[in-house]
C-alpha positions as CSV (number, residue, x, y, z in Angstrom):
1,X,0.0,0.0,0.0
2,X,1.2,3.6,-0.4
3,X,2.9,5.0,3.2
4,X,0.8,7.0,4.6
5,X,3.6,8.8,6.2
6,X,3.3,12.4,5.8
7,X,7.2,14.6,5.5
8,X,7.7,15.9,9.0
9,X,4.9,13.5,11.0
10,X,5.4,11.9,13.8
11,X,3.2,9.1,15.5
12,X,2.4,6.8,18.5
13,X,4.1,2.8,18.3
14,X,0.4,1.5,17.9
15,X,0.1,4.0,14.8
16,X,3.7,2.6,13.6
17,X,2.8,-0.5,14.4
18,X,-0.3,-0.6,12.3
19,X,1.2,0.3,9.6
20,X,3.8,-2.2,9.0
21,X,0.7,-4.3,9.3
22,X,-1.1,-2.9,6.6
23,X,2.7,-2.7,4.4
24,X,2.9,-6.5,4.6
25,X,-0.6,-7.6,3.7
26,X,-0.9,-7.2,0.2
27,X,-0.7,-8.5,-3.1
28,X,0.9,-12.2,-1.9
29,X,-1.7,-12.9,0.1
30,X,-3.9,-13.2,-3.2
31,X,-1.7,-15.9,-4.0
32,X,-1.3,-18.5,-0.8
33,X,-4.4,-20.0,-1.1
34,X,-3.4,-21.1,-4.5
35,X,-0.5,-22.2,-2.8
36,X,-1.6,-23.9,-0.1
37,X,-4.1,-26.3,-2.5
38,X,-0.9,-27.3,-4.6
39,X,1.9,-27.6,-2.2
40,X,-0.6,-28.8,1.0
41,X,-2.1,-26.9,4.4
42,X,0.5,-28.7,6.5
43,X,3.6,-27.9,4.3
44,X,2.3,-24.2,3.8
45,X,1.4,-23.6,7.4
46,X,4.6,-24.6,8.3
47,X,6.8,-23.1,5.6
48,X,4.9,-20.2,6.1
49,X,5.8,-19.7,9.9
50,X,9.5,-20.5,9.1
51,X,9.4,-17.6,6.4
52,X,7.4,-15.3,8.9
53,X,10.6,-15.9,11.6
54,X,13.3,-15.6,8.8
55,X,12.1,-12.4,7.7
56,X,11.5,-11.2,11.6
57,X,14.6,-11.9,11.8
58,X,16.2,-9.4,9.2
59,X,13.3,-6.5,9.9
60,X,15.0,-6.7,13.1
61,X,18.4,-6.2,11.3
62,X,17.3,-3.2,9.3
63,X,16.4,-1.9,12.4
64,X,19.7,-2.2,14.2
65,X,21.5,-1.0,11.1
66,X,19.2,2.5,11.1
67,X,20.5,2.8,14.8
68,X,24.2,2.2,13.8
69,X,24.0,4.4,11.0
70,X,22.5,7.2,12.6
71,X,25.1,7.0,15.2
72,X,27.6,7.3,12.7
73,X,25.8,10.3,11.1
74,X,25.7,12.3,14.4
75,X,29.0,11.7,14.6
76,X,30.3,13.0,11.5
77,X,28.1,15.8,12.2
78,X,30.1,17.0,15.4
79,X,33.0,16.3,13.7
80,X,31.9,18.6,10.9
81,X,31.3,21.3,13.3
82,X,34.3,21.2,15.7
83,X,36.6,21.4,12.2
84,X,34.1,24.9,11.5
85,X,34.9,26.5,15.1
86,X,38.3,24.9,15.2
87,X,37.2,23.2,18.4
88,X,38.9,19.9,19.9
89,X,37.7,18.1,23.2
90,X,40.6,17.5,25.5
91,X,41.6,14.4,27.3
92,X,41.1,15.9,31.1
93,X,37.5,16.8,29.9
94,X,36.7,13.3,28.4
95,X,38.1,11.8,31.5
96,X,36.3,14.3,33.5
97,X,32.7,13.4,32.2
98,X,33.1,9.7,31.1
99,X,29.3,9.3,32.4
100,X,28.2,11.8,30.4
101,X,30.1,10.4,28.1
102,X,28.7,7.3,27.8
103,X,25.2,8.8,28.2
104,X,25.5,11.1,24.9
105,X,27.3,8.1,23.2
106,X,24.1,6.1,23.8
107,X,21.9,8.6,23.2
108,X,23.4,9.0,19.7
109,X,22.0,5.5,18.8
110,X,18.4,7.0,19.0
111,X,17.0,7.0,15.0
112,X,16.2,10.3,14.7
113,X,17.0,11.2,11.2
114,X,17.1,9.0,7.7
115,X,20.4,7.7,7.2
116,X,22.2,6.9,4.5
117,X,22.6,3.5,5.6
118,X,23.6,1.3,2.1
119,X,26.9,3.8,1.8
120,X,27.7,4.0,5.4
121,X,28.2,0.1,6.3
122,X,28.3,-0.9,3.0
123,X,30.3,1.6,0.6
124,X,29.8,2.0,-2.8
125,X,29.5,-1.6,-4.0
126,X,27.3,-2.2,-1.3
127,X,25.3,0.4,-3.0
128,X,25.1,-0.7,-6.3
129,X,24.1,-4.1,-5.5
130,X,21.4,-2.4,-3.8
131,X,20.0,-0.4,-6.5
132,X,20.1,-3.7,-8.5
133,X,18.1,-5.6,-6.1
134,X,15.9,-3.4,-5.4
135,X,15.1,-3.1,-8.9
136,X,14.9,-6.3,-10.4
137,X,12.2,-6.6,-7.5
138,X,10.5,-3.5,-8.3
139,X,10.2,-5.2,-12.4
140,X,8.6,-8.1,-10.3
141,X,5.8,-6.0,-8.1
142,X,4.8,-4.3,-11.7
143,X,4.7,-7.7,-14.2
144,X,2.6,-8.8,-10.6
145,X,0.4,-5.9,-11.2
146,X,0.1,-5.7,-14.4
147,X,-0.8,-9.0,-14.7
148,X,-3.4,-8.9,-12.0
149,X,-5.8,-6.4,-12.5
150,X,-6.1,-6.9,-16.3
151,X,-7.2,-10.8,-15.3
152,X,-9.3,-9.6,-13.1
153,X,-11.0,-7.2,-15.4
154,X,-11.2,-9.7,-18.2
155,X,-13.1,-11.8,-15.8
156,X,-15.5,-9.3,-14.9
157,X,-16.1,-8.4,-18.9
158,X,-16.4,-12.0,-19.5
159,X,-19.3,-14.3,-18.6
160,X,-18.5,-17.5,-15.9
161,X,-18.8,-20.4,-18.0
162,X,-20.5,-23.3,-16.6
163,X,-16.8,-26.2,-16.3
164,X,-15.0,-26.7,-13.3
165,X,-11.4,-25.8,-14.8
166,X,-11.4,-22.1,-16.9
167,X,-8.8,-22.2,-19.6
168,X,-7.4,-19.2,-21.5
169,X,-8.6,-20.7,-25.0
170,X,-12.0,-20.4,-23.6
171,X,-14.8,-17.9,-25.6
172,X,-15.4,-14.9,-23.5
173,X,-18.9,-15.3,-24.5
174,X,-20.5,-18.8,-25.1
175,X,-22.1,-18.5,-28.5
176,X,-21.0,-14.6,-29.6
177,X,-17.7,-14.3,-30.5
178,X,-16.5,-17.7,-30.6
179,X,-13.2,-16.8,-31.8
180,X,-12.8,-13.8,-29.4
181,X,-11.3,-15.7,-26.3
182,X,-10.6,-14.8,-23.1
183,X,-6.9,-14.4,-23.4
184,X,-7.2,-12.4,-26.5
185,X,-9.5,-9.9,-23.8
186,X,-6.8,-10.4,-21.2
187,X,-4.2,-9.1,-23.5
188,X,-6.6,-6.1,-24.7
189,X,-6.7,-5.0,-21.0
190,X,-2.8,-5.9,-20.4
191,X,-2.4,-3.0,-23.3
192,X,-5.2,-0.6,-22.4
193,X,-3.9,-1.1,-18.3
194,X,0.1,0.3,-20.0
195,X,-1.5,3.0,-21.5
196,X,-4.0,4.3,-18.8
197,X,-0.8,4.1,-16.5
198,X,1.5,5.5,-19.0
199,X,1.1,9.3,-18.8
200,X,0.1,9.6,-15.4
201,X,3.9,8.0,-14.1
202,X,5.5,10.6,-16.8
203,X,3.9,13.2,-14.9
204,X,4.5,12.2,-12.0
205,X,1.3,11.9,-10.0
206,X,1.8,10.1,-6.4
207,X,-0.2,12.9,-4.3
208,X,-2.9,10.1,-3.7
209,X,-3.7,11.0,0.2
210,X,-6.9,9.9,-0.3
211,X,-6.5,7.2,-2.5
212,X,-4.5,5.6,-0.1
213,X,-7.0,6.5,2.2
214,X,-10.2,4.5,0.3
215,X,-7.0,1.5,-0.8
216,X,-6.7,1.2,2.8
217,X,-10.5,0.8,3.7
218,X,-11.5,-1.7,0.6
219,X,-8.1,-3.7,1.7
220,X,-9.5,-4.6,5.4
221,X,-12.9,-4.9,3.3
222,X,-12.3,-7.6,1.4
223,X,-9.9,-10.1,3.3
224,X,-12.5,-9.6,6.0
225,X,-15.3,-10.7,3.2
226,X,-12.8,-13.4,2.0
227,X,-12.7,-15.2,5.4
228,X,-16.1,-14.9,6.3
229,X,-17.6,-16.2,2.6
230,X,-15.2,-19.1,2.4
231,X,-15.8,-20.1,5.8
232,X,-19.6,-19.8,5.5
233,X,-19.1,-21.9,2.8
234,X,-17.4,-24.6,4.2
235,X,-20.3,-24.9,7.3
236,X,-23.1,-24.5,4.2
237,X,-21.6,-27.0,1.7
238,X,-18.6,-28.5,3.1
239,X,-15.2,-28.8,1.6
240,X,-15.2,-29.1,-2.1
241,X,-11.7,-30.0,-2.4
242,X,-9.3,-32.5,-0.5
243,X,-5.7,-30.6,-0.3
244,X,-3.3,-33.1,0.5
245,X,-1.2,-32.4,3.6
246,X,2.1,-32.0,2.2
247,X,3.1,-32.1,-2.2
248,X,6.3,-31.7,-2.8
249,X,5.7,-30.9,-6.3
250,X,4.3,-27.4,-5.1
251,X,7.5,-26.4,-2.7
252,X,8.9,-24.3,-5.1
253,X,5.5,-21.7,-5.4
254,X,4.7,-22.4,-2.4
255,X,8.5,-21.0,-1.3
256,X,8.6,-18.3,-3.3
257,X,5.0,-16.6,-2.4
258,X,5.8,-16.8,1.1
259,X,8.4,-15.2,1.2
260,X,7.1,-12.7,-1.2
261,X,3.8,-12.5,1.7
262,X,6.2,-11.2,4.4
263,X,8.2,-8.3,2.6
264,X,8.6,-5.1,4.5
265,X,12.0,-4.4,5.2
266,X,12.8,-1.6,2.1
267,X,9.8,0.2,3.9
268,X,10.8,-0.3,7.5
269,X,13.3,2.9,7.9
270,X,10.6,5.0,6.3
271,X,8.4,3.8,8.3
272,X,10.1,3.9,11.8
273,X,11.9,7.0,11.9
274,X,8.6,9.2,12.4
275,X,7.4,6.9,15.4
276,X,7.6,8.7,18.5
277,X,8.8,6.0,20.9
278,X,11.2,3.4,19.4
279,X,12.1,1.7,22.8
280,X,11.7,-2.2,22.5
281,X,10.0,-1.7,19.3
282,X,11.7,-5.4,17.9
283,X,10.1,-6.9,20.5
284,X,6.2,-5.5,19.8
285,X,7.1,-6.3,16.3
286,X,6.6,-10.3,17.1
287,X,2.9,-9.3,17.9
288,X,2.6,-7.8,14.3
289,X,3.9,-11.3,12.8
290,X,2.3,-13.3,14.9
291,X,-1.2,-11.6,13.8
292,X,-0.1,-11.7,10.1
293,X,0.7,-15.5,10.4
294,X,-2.5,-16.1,11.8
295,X,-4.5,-14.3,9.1
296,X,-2.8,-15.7,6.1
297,X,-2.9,-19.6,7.5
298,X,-7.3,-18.7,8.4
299,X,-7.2,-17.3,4.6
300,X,-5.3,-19.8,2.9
301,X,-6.5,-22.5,4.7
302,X,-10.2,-21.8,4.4
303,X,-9.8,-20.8,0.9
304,X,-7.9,-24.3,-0.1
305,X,-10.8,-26.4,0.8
306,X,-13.8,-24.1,0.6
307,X,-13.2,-24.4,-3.6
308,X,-12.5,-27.2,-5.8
309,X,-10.6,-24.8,-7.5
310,X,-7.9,-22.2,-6.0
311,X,-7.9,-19.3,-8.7
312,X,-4.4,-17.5,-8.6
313,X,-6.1,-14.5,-8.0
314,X,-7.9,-15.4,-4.9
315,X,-10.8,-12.9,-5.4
316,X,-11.9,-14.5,-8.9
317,X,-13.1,-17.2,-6.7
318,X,-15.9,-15.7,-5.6
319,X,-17.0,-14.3,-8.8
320,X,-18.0,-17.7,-10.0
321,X,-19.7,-18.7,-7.3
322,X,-23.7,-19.0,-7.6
323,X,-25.5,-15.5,-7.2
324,X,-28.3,-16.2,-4.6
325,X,-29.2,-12.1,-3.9
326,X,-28.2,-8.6,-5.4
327,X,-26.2,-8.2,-2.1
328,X,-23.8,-11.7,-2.9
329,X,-23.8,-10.4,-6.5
330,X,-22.5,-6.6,-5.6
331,X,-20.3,-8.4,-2.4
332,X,-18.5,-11.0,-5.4
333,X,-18.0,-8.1,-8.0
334,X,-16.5,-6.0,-5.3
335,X,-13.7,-8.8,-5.0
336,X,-13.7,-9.5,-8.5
337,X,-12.9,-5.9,-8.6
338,X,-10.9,-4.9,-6.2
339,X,-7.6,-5.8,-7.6
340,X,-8.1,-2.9,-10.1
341,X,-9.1,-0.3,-7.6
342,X,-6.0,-1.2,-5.0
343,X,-3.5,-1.9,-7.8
344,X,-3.6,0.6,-10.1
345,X,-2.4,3.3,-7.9
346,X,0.1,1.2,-6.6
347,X,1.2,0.2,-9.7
348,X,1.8,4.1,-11.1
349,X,3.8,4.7,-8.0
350,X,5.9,1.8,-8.3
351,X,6.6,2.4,-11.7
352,X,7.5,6.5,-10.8
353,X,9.8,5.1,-8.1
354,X,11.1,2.1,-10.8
355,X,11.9,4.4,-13.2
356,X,13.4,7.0,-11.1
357,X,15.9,3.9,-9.4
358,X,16.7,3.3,-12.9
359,X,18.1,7.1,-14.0
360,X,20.2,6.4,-11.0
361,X,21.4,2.9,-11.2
362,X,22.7,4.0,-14.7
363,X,24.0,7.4,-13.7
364,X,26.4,5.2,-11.0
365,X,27.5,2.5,-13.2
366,X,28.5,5.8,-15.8
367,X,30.1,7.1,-12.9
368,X,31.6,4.2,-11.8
369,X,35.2,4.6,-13.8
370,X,35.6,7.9,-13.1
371,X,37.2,9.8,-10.4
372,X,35.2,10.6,-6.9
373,X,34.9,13.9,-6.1
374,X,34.4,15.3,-2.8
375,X,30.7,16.3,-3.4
376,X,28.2,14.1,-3.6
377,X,24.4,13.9,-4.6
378,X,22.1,12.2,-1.9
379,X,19.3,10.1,-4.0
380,X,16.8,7.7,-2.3
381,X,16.5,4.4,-3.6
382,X,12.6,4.3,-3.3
383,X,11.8,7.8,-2.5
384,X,10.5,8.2,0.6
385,X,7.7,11.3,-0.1
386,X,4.4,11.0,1.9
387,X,2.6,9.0,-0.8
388,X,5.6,6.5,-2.2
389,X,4.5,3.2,-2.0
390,X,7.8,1.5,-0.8
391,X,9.4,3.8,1.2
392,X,13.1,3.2,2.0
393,X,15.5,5.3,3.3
394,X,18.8,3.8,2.4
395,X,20.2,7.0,0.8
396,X,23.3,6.6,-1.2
397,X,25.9,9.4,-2.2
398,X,26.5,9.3,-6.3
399,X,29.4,10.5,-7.2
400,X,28.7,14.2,-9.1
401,X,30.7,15.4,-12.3
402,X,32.4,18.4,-11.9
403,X,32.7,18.8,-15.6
404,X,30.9,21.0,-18.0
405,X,28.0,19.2,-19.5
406,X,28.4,17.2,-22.5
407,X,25.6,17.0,-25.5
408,X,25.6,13.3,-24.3
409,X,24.1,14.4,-20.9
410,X,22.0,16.7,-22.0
411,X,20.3,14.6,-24.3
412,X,20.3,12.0,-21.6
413,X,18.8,14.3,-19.2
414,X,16.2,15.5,-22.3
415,X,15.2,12.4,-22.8
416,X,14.8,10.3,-19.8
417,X,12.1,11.5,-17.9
418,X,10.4,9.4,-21.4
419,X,12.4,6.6,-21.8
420,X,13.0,5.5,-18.0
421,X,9.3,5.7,-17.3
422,X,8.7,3.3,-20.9
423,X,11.3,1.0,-19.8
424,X,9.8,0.7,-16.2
425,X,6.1,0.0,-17.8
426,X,7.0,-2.0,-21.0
427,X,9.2,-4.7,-19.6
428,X,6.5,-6.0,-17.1
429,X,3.6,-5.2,-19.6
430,X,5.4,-7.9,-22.3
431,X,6.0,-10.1,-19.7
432,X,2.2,-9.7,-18.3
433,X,1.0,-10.2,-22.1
434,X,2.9,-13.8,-22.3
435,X,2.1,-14.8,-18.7
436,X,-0.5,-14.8,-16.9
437,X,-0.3,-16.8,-14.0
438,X,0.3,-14.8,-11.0
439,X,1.3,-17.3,-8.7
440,X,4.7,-17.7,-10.8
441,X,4.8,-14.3,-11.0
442,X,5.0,-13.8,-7.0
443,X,6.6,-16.9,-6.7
444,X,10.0,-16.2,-8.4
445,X,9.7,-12.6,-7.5
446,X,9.6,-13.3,-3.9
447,X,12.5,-16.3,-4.5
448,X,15.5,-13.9,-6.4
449,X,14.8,-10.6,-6.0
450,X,12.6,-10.6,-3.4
451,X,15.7,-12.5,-1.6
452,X,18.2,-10.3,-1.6
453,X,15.7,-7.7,-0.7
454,X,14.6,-9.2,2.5
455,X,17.5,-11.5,3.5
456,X,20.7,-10.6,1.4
457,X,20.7,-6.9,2.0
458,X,19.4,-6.6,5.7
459,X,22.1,-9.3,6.5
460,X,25.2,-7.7,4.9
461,X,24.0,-4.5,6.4
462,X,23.8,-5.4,9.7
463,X,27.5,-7.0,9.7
464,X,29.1,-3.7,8.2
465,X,27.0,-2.2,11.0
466,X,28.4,-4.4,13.9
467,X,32.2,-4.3,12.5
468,X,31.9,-0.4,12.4
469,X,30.1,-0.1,16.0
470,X,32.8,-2.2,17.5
471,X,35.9,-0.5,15.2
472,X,34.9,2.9,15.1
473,X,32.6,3.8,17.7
474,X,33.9,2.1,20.4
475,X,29.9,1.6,21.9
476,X,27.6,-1.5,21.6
477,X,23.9,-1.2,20.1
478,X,21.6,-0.2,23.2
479,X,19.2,-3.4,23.8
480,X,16.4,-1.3,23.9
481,X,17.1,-0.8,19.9
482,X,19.2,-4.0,19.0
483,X,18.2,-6.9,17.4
484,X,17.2,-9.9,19.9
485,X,19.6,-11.9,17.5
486,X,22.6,-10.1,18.3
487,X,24.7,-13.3,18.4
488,X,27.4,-12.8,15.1
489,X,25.9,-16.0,13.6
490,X,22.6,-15.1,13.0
491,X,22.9,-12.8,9.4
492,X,25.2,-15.8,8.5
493,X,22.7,-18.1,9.2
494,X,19.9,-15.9,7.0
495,X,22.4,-15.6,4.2
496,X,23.1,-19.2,3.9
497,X,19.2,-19.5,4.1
498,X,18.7,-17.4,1.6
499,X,21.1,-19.3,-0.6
500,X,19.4,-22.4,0.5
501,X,16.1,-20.6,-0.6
502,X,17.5,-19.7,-4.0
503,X,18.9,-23.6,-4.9
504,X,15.7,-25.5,-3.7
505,X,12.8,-22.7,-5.5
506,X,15.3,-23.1,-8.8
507,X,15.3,-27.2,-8.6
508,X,11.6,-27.6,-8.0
509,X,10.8,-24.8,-10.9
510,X,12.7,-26.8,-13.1
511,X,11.6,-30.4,-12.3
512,X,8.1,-29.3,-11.2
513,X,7.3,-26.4,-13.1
């Protein structure tokens, strides 16, 4: 969902809380009851608390690493100053107020202020490995979009014919235009859905308060709907399908969409820098997990044997289902439908921030043969304005030419506020007009890029972050702000399962998929 984080707000650890609620449930909860049918309730229940406590894990990482770095920035900052005034702190006076000291040196830990936390632990490779994670995800979430709210609109255009199993190849209408299919209406929508979105991420609009607003409400609206249909269902007619308990043969979806259903972490520093009172605040985020966990197994699981069928799309479920009263019938098109109206917005700001990380990405590897200066251009990585739908606050420096401007650049700079936006949108859109399946979709996106995203990066980070605090700052983390898993083998451990992710998703796509 779009932060609702407004520049300069601050809030309660409830508020903060809630929100890293509503930032994890989204689109890969559409997929887990899919999920759930193929690979089995037992497998996917368990799988899916293993990847809630992985990815627990590195949120708490990110976390630390924002305390670090922020540290480090206050710092440099009284370094910076005391070279202004020419002023040095003498060795009787440290010695004189080593309390104070150490009180000020803790205090310094306290994540006031965004950090730059990619360049400061990590350093300029660091950076750029980053940007490209954070990318090739970002291509994920829009072929996931773009893929999902066309289907969904070319099932509401097209009638629900009377088989068990709907097929692509299928007319949209029985009996008028036989030879029009649904997949030829999918593909009509995949193109009209490019070039609806197309003008509106050129100009930039992501002042969507109150579109985030109305996302928000029709979000809680329909899981809520989803749980309680499917479960009157199962008392009314009982299960129509038999899920096995475990199938191997759906492990590698089954991986990739749960870890796809927990990510936060490139929205966590945007998130918890405006919150108020950060004291203990890993520790209340198990309560946030623990709820999440919950309501995904009660969807996935009531969903998996409620129909004979999982659709993909979850919500296309119930637009098949019998129409016993205008209310079912308005209740099923608002599910059938809601994709579109939560997506679409999302989907233009993604693609704003995607093409944005893209200028930059391009502008570091131009930069990355020639000299550093000493002056340096702060960009964010997803921009964290009040309506940017990942926020992140990893900031990295890019190096700045001091040269005169070339023609080059300035017909770079001419023409890519154009081409950057129609390379972020045209990529997913041809990959959405050959695929349709979603649950691949999430599934590989949530097992490469999705990876790095939420183990590779947060662990890496958070071992520059210990090695500095020890080496350079002389102080340990406060516990009130560290991670629970402070031991030094814990990132290790989330790196090798990450790896371990990567091999096992890759052996059952190819064998099983």
């Amino acid at each position: 969902m779009p932060s609702p984080v407004q520049e300069g707000q601050s809030f309660s650890t409830t508020i903060g809380l809630l929100y890293v609620f509503n930032l994890i449930v989204g689109t890969g909860a559409l997929a887990l009851p899919k999920a759930f049918q193929t690979a089995g309730y037992v497998l996917g229940t368990l799988l899916l608390l293993i990847s809630a406590f992985m990815s627990y894990i590195c949120a708490t990482f990110v976390i630390e690493t924002m305390s670090v770095s922020n540290a480090i920035l206050k710092r440099n900052q009284e370094n910076e100053v005391g070279q202004l005034y020419g002023l040095e702190s003498s060795n009787d006076e440290a010695e004189g107020s080593a309390e104070e000291n150490y009180v000020q040196q803790k205090k310094s830990f306290d994540i006031t202020q965004k950090s730059e936390m990619a360049y400061l632990v990590l350093g300029k490779i660091g950076v750029v490995m980053t940007y490209i994670f954070l990318t090739l995800y970002l291509f994920g979430d829009l072929a996931i979009y773009s893929t999902t709210v066309p289907k969904s609109l070319m099932n509401v255009l097209c009638e629900s014919p009377n088989v068990t199993i709907i097929t692509n190849d299928l007319p949209c209408y029985q009996n008028h235009f036989d030879d029009f299919s649904r997949l030829s209406v999918y593909r009509i929508c995949v193109a009209l859905f490019a070039c609806f979105c197309f003008p509106m991420v050129i100009a930039g609009m992501t002042k969507t308060k109150y579109i985030q607003l109305a996302t928000t409400v029709s979000r809680w609206t329909a899981f809520t709907l989803m749980i309680v249909l499917a479960s009157m269902q199962l008392f009314r007619d009982g299960p129509q399908a038999s899920p096995p308990a475990a199938d191997i043969k759906g492990f590698g979806s089954l991986f990739g969409v749960s870890i796809y259903a927990f990510m936060c972490h490139h929205s966590i520093p945007g998130l918890l820098t405006p919150i108020r009172n950060k004291k203990n605040f890993n520790y209340k985020l198990i309560g946030v997990y623990g709820v999440i966990f919950v309501f995904y197994c009660t969807l996935s699981v009531t969903g998996s044997f409620a129909f004979s069928v999982v659709q993909d799309v979850y919500t296309l479920n119930f637009l098949h289902d019998d129409k016993t009263s205008l209310v079912y019938s308005l209740i099923d098109y608002f599910l059938a439908l809601f994709p579109v109206f939560t997506l679409t917005s999302s989907y233009i700001i993604v693609a704003i921030t995607l093409s944005n990380n893209l200028k930059i990405l391009l502008t570091m590897l131009r930069n990355s043969n020639k000299t550093e200066s000493n002056e340096f251009e702060s960009e964010a990585l997803l921009e964290s304005s009040s309506d940017r739908e990942d926020v992140i606050d990893l900031r990295s420096p890019i190096p700045s030419s001091t040269t005169s401007p070339t023609n080059h650049s300035i017909f770079f700079d001419q023409i890519s506020p154009f081409i950057f936006p129609f390379i972020a949108i045209f990529l997913p859109t041809i990959l959405s007009f050959f695929n349709d399946n979603v649950l691949v979709l999430a599934s590989i996106t949530g097992s490469y890029p999705g990876v790095g995203v939420q183990f590779i990066i947060p662990s890496c980070l958070v071992i520059g972050a210990r090695k500095y605090a020890n080496s350079q700052l002389h102080h340990p983390v406060p516990e009130t702000i560290r991670s629970p898993f402070k031991q030094n083998f814990w990132p290790y451990l989330t790196l090798l399962w990450a790896a371990f992710t990567i091999v096992n998703v890759t052996i059952h796509l190819l064998h099983f998929g």
